[in-house]
C-alpha positions in Angstrom: 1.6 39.2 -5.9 2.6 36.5 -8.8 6.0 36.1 -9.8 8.7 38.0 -8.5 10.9 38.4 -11.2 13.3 40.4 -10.3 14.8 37.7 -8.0 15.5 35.5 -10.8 19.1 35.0 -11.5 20.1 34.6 -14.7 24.2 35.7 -14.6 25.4 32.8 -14.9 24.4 31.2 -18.0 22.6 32.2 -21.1 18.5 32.2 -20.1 16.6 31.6 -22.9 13.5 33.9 -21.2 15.7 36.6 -19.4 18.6 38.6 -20.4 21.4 39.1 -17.7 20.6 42.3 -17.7 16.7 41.1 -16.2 14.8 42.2 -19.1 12.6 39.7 -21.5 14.1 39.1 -24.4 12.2 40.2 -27.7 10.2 36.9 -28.0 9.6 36.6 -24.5 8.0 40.0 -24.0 4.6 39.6 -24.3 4.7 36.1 -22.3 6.7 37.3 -19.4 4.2 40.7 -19.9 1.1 38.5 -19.2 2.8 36.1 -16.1 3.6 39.3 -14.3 0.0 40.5 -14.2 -1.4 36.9 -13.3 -1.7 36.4 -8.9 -0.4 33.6 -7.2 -3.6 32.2 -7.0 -3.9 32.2 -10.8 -1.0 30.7 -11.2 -1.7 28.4 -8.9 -4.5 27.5 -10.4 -3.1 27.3 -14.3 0.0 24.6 -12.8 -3.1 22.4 -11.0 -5.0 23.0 -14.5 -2.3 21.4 -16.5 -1.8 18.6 -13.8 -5.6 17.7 -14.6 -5.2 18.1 -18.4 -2.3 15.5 -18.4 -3.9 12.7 -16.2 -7.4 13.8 -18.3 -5.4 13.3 -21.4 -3.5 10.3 -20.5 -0.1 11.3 -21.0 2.1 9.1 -19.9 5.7 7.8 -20.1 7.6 4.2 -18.5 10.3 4.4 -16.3 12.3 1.6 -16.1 13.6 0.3 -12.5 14.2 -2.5 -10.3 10.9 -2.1 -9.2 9.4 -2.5 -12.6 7.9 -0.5 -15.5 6.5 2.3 -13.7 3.2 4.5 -15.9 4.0 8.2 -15.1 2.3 11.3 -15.7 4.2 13.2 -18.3 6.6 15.4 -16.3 6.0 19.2 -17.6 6.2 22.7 -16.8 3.8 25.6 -17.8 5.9 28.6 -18.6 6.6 28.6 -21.9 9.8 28.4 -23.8 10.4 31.2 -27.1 12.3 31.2 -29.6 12.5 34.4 -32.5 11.1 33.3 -35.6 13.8 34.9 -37.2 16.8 32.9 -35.7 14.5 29.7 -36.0 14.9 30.1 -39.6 18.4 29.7 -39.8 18.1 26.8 -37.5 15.5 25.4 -39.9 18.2 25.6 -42.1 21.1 23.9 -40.7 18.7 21.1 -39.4 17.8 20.5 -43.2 21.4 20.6 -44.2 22.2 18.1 -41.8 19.8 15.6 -42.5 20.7 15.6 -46.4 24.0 15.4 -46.1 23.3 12.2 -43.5 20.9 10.2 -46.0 23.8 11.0 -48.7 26.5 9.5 -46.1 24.1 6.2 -45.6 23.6 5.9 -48.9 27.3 6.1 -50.1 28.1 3.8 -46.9 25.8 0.8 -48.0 26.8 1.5 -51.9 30.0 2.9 -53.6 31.6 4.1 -49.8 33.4 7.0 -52.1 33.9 9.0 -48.7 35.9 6.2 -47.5 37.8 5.6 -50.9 38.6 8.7 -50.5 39.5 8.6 -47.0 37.2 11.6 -45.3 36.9 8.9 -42.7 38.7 5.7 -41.7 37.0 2.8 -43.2 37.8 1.1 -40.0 35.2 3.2 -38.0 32.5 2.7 -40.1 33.2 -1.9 -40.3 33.3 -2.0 -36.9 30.4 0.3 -35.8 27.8 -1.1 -33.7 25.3 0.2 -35.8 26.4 -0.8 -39.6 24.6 -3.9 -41.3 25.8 -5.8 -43.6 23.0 -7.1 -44.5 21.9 -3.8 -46.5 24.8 -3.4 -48.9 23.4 -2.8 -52.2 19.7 -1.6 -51.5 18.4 1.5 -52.8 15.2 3.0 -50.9 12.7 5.0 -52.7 14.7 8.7 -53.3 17.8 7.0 -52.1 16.6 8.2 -48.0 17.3 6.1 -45.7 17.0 8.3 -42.4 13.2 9.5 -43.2 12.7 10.8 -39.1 15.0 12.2 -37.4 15.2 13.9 -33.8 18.6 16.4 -33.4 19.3 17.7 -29.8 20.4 20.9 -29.5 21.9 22.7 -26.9 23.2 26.6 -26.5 26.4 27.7 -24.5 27.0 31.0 -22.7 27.1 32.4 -26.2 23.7 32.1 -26.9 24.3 29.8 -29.9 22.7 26.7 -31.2 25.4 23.5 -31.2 24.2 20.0 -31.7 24.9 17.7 -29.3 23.9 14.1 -31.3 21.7 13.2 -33.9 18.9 10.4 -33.5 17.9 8.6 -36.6 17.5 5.0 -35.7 13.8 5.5 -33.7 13.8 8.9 -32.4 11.3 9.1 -29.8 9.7 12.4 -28.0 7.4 14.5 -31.0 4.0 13.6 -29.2 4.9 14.9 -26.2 6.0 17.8 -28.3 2.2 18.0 -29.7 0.9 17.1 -26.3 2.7 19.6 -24.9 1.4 22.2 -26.9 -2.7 21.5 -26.2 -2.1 21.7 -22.7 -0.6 25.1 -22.7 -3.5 26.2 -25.2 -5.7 25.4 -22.1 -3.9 26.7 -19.7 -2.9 30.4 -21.8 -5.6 30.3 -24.2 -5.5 34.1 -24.0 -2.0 34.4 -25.5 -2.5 32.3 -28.7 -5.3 34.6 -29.0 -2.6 37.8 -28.7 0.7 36.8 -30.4 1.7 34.6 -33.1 3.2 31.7 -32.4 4.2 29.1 -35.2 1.9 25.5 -35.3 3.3 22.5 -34.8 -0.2 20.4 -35.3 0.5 19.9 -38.9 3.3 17.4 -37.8 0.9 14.0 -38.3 0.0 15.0 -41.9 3.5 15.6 -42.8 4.6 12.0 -41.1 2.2 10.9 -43.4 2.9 12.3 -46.5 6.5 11.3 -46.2 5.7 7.8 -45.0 2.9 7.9 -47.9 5.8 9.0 -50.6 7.4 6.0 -50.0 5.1 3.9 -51.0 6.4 0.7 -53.3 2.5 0.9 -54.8 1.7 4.3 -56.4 -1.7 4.9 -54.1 -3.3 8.3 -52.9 -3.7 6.4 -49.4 -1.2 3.5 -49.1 -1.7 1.3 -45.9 0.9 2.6 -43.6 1.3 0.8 -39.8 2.6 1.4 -36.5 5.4 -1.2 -35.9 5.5 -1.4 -32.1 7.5 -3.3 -29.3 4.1 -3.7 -27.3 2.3 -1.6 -24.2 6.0 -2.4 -22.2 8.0 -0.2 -24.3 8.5 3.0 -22.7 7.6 5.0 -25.6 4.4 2.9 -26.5 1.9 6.0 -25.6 3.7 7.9 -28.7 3.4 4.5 -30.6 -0.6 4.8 -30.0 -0.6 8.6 -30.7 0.9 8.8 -33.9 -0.9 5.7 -35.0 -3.9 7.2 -34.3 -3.2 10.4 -35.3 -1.9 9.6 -38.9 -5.1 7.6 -39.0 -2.5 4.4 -39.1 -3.1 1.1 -37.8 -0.9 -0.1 -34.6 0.5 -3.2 -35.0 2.8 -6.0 -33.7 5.1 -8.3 -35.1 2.8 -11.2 -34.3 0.1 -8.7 -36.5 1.9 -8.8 -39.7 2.9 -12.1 -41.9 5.3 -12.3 -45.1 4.1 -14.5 -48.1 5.9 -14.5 -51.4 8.3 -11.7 -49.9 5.4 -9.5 -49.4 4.3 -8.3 -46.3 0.5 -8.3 -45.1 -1.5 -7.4 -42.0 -3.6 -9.7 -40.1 -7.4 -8.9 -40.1 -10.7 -10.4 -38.8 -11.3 -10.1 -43.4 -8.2 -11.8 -43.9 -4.7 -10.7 -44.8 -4.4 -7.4 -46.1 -1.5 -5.8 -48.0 0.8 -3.2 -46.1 2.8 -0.8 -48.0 4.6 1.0 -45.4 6.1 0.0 -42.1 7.2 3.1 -39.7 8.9 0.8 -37.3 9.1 1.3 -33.6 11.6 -1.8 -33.3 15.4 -1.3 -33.4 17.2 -3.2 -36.3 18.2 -6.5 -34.4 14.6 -7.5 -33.6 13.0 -6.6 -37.1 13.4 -10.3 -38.3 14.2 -13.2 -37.0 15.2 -14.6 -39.5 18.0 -12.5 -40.6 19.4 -10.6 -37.0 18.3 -11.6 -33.6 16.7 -15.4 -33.9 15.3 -15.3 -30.6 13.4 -12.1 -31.2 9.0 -12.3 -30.8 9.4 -8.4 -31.5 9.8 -8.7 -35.3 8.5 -10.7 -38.7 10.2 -13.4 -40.1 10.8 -12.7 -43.6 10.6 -8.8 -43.1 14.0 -7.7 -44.8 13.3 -10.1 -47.7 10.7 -8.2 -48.4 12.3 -4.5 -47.9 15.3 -5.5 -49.9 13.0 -6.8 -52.8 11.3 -3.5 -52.9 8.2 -4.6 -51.8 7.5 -3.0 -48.5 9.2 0.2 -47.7 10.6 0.5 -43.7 11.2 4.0 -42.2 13.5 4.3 -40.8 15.8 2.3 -43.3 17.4 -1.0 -41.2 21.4 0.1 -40.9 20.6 4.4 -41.0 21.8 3.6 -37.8 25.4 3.6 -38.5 25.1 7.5 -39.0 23.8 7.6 -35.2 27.2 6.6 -34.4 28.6 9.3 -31.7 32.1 8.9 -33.6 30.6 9.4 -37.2 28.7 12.4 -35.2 32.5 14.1 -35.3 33.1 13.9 -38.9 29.2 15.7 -39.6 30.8 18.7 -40.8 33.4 17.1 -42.8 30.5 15.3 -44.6 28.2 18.2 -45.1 31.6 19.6 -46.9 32.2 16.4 -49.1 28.5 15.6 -50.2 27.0 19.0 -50.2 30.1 21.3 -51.0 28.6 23.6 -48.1 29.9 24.9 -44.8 27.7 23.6 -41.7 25.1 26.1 -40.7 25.4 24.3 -37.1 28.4 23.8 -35.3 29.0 21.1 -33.3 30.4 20.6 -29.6 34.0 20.1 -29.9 34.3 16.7 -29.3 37.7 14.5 -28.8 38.2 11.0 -30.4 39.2 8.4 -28.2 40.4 6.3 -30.7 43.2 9.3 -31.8 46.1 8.6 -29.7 46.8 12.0 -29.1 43.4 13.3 -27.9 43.1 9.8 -26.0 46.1 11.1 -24.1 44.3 14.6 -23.0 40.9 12.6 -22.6 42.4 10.6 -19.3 44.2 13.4 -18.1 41.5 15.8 -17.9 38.7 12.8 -17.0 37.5 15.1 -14.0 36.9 18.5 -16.6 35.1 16.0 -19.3 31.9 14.6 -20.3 32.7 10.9 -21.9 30.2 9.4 -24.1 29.8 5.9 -25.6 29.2 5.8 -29.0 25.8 3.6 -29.3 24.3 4.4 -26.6 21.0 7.1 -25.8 18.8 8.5 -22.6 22.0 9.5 -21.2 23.2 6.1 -20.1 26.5 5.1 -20.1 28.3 8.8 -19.5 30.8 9.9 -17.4 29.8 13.9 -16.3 33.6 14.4 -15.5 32.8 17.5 -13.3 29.9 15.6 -10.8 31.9 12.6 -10.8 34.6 10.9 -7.7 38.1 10.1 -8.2 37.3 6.2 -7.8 34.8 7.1 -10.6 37.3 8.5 -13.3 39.3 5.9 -12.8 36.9 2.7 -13.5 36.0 4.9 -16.7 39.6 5.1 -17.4 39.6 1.3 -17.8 36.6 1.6 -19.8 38.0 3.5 -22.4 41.1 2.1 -22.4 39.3 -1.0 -23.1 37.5 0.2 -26.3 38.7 3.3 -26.7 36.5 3.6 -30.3 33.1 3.1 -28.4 33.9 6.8 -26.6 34.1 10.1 -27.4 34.3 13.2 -24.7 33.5 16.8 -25.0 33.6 19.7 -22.5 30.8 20.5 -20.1 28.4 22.8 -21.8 26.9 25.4 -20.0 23.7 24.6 -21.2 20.8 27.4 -21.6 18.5 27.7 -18.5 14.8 28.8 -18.7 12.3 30.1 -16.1 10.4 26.5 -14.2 7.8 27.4 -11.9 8.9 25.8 -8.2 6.6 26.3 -5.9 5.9 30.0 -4.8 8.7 31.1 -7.2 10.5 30.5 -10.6 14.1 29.4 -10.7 16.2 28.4 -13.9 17.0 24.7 -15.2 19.0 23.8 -17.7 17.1 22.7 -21.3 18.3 21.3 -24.5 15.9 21.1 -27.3 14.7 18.8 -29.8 12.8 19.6 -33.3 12.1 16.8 -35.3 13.0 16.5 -39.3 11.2 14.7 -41.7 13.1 13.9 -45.1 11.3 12.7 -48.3 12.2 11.8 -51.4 11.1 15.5 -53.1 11.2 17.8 -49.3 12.4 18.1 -46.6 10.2 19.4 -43.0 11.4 21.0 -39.6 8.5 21.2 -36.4 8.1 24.8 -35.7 10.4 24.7 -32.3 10.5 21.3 -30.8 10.6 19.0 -27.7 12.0 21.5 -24.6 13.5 18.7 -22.3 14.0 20.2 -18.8 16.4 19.0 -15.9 14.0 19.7 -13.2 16.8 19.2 -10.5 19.0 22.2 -9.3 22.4 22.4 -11.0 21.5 19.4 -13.1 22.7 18.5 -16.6 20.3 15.7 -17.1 17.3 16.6 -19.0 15.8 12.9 -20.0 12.8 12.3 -18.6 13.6 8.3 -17.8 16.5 10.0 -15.0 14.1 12.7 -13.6 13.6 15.3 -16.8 11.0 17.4 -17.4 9.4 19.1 -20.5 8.2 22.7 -21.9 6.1 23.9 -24.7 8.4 25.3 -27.2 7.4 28.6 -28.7 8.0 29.8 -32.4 7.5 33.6 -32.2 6.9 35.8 -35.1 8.7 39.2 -33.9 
């Protein structure tokens, strides 16, 4: 019989497959086309062929628990999400916007702070965020970039368009499975790549390279570029290895790499070899001992001398983080404005700032119809879902913000999209966001074709990360 799809219910939020009406949209016509003529047992049979390609593959991700660090199989779901070429491109856009106007913000933050001379935003914020570092005041990076990856999650409401929730740009995790994710659907629907077009996104490693590459403090066709990684207990270490590999990069730790005479050089059964580039895995406090965390094993002493003397080159930047900042995420369109002269191409969520007195004041009155974020932190620790939460729970978060009322920020529920997931005998919606991935260099600037589809594979769930029970889908380009 295969998929029934006129029992999936799509009325109540935007369905990124199915109109409300029930009809595919445009880029989902030929997709939704083929699963309708494909039996149970096919279908069946494509899910457990994808199960096998995973655990074949070795794609796996650490979950962190009581219990310990726990390998899984990278949680994912074969039907396919599209979007239209056409509308991609204006995303495309906006995502490039965004990122430019970003690495002009760091920039000005670590030199002349104009924007806050001028009072776009409260100096204030900016000396007491979690995420600013001293330490970098004065340095100019190759092309003045700081932020040379970065992962933006978006999400669409009941009106079908594009908002970005955050933006990730201190060690944005998630493209492999983005790649991965696509070579298992080519060998589970080989026959529709063969059919329609659908945008690449396998070019992704030779871009991270090129950018890396461009960055260079020695002018080389093939610099040496390394992996900076945590070790096989960080939870993203299977990207670490992929990319590494991929790129055709070495993987190293911080026990691999040694500074002498503020240069930085790689370990090796020859002797120590120069490195040139450093795409770092490792969050800022654990780069180097000897200038942020002095207990850290992660990092190498002597590291930042050797940035800030120009003769290594770190991506991303130490300190981009301070534009990761959930309460600098609010002012993004005021800063796209002042460095760029331009009008945001994406909106973001409304968003309410604790620290305001006034919008502090709604924020604890309306706790229960809010989502409250902190301002540092990621994987979707840390929140309050206002809606799903108890009384008693509202109120400790009240105290919380209270508190520290700069570390939060709260925005309405989103509706968030839903697309088709294949459960069991039958497909039901789950919420998605989505996130591309945006490479900036010194002469261009690079958007994946489509992104990492994150999937809350619970019922009426909000939470799409995969460390609290997420899911993933390929993400579909499609030229109309």
């Amino acid at each position: 019989m295969g998929i029934n799809w006129k029992e999936y219910k799509t009325e109540l939020f935007y369905d990124e497959l199915i109109s409300a009406g029930g009809r595919p949209r445009k880029p989902a016509r030929a997709l939704i086309s083929y699963l309708r003529g494909l039996k149970d047992s096919e279908i069946t049979d494509r899910k457990l062929a994808a199960e096998l390609a995973i655990k074949t593959m070795g794609i796996t991700f650490t979950v962190y628990s009581d219990a310990g660090n726990i390998d899984r199989d990278w949680p994912f779901d074969i039907i396919p999400r599209t979007i239209g070429a056409a509308e991609w491109s204006i995303t495309e856009s906006g995502l490039k916007q965004r990122l430019i106007a970003l690495n002009h913000f760091i920039d000005d933050i670590y030199n002349d702070q104009k924007i806050l001379k001028d009072k776009v935003i409260p100096k204030e914020l900016i000396l007491k965020s979690k995420n600013f570092r001293k330490q970098c005041v004065g340095m100019k990076p190759v092309g003045n970039v700081w932020a040379h990856i970065c992962g933006t999650d978006l999400i669409r409401d009941k009106d079908g368009k594009f908002y970005v929730l955050e933006d990730n740009l201190r060690v944005p995790s998630g493209v492999s499975y983005m790649l991965e994710n696509r070579e298992v659907t080519k060998r589970v629907f080989p026959e529709i790549f063969a059919d329609q077009t659908i945008l690449p996104v396998t070019d992704y490693p030779t871009q991270l390279f090129d950018t890396l590459a461009a960055i260079s403090p020695r002018p080389l066709d093939y610099p040496e570029v390394v992996v900076l990684t945590p070790g096989i207990y960080n939870s993203a270490y299977f990207e670490h290895a992929y990319l590494a590999q991929r790129m055709g990069a070495e993987l190293v730790e911080g026990s691999d790499l040694v500074v002498e005479d503020d240069k930085v050089y790689m370990r090796t059964i020859h002797g120590l070899s120069p490195v040139d580039v450093i795409y770092r895995r490792i969050d800022d406090l654990f780069l180097d001992p000897e200038t942020f965390d002095k207990d850290s094993l992660l990092g190498v002493p002597g590291l930042m001398r050797a940035w800030l003397k120009g003769n290594v080159a770190l991506a991303n930047a130490p300190g981009a983080g301070v534009a990761d900042d959930k309460v600098i995420y609010t002012y993004i369109p005021d800063i796209i404005k002042y460095y760029l002269n331009e009008n945001p191409i994406l909106p973001n969520v409304p968003s309410y700032q604790c620290i305001e007195p006034e919008q502090l004041k709604y924020v604890l009155a309306n706790l229960s119809e809010l989502v409250v974020k902190p301002a540092n932190e990621s994987g979707g620790y840390g929140m309050l879902m206002g809606p799903q939460a108890s009384k008693k729970q509202c109120q400790d978060f009240a105290k919380l913000i209270k508190a520290n009322p700069r570390n939060y920020i709260a925005q309405p529920l989103i509706s968030l999209s839903t697309t088709p997931v294949l459960c069991e005998d039958r497909v039901e919606p789950r919420h998605v966001d989505l996130r591309p991935f945006i490479l900036q260099g010194s002469q261009q600037t690079y958007v994946t074709a489509g992104g990492l589809t994150r999937v809350a594979m619970q019922k009426g769930s909000f939470i799409v990360n995969s460390s609290q029970g997420g899911g993933s889908k390929d993400t579909w380009i499609v030229a109309e």
